[in-house]
Biotite code that builds the C-alpha atoms (Angstrom):
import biotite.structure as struc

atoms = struc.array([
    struc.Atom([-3.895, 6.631, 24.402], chain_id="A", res_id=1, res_name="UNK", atom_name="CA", element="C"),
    struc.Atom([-2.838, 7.812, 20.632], chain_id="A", res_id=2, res_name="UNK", atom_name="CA", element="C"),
    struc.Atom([-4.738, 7.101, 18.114], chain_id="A", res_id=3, res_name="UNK", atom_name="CA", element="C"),
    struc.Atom([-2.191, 4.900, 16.443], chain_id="A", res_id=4, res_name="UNK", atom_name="CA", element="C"),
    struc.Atom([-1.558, 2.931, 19.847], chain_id="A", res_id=5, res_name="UNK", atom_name="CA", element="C"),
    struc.Atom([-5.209, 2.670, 19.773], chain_id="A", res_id=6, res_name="UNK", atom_name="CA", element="C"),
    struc.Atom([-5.895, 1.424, 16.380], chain_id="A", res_id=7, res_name="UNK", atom_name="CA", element="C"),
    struc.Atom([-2.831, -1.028, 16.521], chain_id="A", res_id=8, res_name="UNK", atom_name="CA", element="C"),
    struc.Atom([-4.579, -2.610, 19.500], chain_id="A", res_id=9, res_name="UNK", atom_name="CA", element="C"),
    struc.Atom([-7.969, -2.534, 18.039], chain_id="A", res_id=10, res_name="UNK", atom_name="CA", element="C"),
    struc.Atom([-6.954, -3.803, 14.225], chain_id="A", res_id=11, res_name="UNK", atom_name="CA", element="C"),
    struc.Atom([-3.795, -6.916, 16.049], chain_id="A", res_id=12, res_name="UNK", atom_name="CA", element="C"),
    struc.Atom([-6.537, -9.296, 16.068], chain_id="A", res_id=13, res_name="UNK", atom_name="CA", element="C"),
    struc.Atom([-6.152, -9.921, 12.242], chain_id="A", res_id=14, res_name="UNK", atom_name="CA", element="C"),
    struc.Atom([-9.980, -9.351, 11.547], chain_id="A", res_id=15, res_name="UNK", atom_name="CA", element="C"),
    struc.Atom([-11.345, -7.506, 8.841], chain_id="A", res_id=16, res_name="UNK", atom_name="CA", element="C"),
    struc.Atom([-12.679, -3.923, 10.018], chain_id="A", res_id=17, res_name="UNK", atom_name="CA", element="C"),
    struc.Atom([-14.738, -1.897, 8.574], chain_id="A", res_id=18, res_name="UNK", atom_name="CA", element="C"),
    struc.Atom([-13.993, 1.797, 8.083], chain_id="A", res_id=19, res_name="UNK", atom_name="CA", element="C"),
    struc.Atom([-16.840, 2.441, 10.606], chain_id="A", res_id=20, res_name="UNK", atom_name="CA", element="C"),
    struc.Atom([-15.956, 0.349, 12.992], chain_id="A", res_id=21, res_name="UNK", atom_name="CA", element="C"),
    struc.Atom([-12.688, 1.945, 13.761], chain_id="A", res_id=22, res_name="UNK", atom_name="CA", element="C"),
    struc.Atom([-13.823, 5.000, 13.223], chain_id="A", res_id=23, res_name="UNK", atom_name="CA", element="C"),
    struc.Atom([-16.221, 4.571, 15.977], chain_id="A", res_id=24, res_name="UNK", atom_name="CA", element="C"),
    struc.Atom([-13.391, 2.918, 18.071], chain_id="A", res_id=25, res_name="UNK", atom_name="CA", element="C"),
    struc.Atom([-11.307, 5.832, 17.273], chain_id="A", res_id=26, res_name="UNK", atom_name="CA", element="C"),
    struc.Atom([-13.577, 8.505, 17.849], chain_id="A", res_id=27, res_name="UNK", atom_name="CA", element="C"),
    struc.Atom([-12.748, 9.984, 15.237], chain_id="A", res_id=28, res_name="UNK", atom_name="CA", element="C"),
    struc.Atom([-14.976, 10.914, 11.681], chain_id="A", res_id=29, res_name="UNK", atom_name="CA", element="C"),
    struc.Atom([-14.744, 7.963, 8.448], chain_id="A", res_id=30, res_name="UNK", atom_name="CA", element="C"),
    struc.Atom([-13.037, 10.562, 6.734], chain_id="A", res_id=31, res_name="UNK", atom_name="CA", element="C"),
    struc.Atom([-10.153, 10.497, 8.765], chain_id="A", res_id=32, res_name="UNK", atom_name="CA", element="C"),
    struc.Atom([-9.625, 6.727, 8.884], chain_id="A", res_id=33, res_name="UNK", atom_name="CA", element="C"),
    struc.Atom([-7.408, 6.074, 5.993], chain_id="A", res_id=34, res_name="UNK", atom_name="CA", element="C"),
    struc.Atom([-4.770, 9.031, 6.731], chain_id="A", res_id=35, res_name="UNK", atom_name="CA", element="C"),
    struc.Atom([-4.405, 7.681, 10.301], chain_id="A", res_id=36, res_name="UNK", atom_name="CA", element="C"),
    struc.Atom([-4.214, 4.143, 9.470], chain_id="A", res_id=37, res_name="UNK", atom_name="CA", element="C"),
    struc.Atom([-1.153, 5.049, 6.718], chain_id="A", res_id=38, res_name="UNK", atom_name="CA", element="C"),
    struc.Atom([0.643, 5.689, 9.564], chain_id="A", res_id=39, res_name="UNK", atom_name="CA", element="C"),
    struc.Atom([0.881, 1.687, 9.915], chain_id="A", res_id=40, res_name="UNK", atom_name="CA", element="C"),
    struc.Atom([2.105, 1.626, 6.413], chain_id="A", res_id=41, res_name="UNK", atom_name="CA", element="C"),
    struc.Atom([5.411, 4.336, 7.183], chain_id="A", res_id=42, res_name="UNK", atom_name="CA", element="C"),
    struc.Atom([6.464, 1.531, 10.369], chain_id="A", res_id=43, res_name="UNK", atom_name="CA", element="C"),
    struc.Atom([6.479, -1.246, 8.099], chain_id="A", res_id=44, res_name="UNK", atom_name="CA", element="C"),
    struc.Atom([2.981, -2.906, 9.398], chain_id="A", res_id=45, res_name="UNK", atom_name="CA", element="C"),
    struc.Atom([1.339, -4.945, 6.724], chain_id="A", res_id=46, res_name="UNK", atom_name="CA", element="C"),
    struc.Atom([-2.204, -3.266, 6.702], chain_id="A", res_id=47, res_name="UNK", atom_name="CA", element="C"),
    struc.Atom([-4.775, -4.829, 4.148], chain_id="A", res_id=48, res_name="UNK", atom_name="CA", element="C"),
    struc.Atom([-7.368, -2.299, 2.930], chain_id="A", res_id=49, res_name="UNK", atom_name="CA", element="C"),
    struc.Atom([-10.278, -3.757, 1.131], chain_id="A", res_id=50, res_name="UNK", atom_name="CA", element="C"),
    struc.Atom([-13.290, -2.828, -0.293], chain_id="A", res_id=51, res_name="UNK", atom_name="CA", element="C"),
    struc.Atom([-15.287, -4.096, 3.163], chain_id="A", res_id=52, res_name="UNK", atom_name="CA", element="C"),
    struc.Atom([-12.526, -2.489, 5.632], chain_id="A", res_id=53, res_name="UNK", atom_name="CA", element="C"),
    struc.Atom([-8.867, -2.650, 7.363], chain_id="A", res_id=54, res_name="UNK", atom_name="CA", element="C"),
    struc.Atom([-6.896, -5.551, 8.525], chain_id="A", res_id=55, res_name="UNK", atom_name="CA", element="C"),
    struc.Atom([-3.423, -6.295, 9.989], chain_id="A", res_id=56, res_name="UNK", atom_name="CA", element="C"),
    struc.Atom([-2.341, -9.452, 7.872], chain_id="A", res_id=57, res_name="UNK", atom_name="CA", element="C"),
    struc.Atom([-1.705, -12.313, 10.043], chain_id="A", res_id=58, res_name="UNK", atom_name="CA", element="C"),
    struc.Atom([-2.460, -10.360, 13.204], chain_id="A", res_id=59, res_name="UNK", atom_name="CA", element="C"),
    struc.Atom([-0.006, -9.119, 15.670], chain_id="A", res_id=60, res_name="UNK", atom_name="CA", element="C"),
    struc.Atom([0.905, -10.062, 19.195], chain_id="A", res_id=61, res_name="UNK", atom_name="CA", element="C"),
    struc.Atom([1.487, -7.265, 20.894], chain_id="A", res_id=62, res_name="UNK", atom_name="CA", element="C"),
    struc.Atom([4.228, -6.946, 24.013], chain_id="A", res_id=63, res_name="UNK", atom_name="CA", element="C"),
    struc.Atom([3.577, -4.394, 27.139], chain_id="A", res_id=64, res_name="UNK", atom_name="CA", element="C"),
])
Protein backbone atom coordinates (compact mmCIF):
# COMPACT_ATOMS: atom_id res chain seq x y z
CA UNK A 1 0.00 0.00 0.00
CA UNK A 2 1.41 3.79 -0.63
CA UNK A 3 2.17 5.68 1.88
CA UNK A 4 -0.48 8.23 1.13
CA UNK A 5 -3.23 5.37 0.79
CA UNK A 6 -1.86 4.37 4.03
CA UNK A 7 -1.90 7.51 5.96
CA UNK A 8 -5.40 8.52 4.49
CA UNK A 9 -6.69 5.31 6.08
CA UNK A 10 -4.83 5.68 9.25
CA UNK A 11 -5.53 9.73 9.83
CA UNK A 12 -10.02 9.23 8.23
CA UNK A 13 -10.92 8.61 11.69
CA UNK A 14 -10.78 12.42 12.51
CA UNK A 15 -8.47 11.88 15.65
CA UNK A 16 -5.67 13.87 16.52
CA UNK A 17 -2.22 12.02 15.68
CA UNK A 18 0.76 12.59 16.79
CA UNK A 19 3.78 12.93 14.50
CA UNK A 20 5.01 9.62 16.05
CA UNK A 21 2.27 7.82 15.77
CA UNK A 22 2.08 7.92 12.06
CA UNK A 23 5.36 7.80 11.69
CA UNK A 24 5.41 4.51 13.32
CA UNK A 25 2.28 3.52 11.25
CA UNK A 26 4.10 4.63 8.26
CA UNK A 27 7.29 3.16 8.78
CA UNK A 28 8.80 5.74 7.95
CA UNK A 29 11.37 8.37 10.18
CA UNK A 30 9.41 11.79 12.11
CA UNK A 31 11.32 13.68 9.79
CA UNK A 32 9.56 12.62 6.92
CA UNK A 33 6.01 13.02 8.25
CA UNK A 34 5.12 16.49 7.31
CA UNK A 35 6.40 16.30 3.50
CA UNK A 36 4.27 13.14 3.04
CA UNK A 37 1.28 14.32 4.75
CA UNK A 38 1.36 17.76 2.33
CA UNK A 39 0.51 15.54 -0.13
CA UNK A 40 -3.17 15.65 1.50
CA UNK A 41 -2.97 19.34 1.26
CA UNK A 42 -2.21 19.35 -3.02
CA UNK A 43 -5.82 16.90 -3.28
CA UNK A 44 -7.75 19.32 -1.46
CA UNK A 45 -7.98 17.19 2.02
CA UNK A 46 -8.45 19.43 4.98
CA UNK A 47 -5.45 18.24 7.20
CA UNK A 48 -5.13 20.04 10.69
CA UNK A 49 -1.53 20.19 11.96
CA UNK A 50 -1.14 21.16 15.52
CA UNK A 51 1.29 21.53 17.96
CA UNK A 52 0.28 17.77 19.50
CA UNK A 53 -0.06 16.10 15.84
CA UNK A 54 -2.17 15.56 12.42
CA UNK A 55 -5.82 15.32 11.87
CA UNK A 56 -8.29 15.04 8.95
CA UNK A 57 -11.05 17.66 10.01
CA UNK A 58 -14.31 16.06 10.36
CA UNK A 59 -12.98 12.65 9.37
CA UNK A 60 -13.50 10.92 6.14
CA UNK A 61 -15.50 7.94 5.04
CA UNK A 62 -13.69 6.24 2.84
CA UNK A 63 -15.29 4.06 -0.34
CA UNK A 64 -13.47 0.66 -1.69
Amino acid sequence: MCLFKAALNFLADGQLHSEKEVSEFLGIPPRLVPETLQQFLEFGINLEHEERGYCILGGLELLD
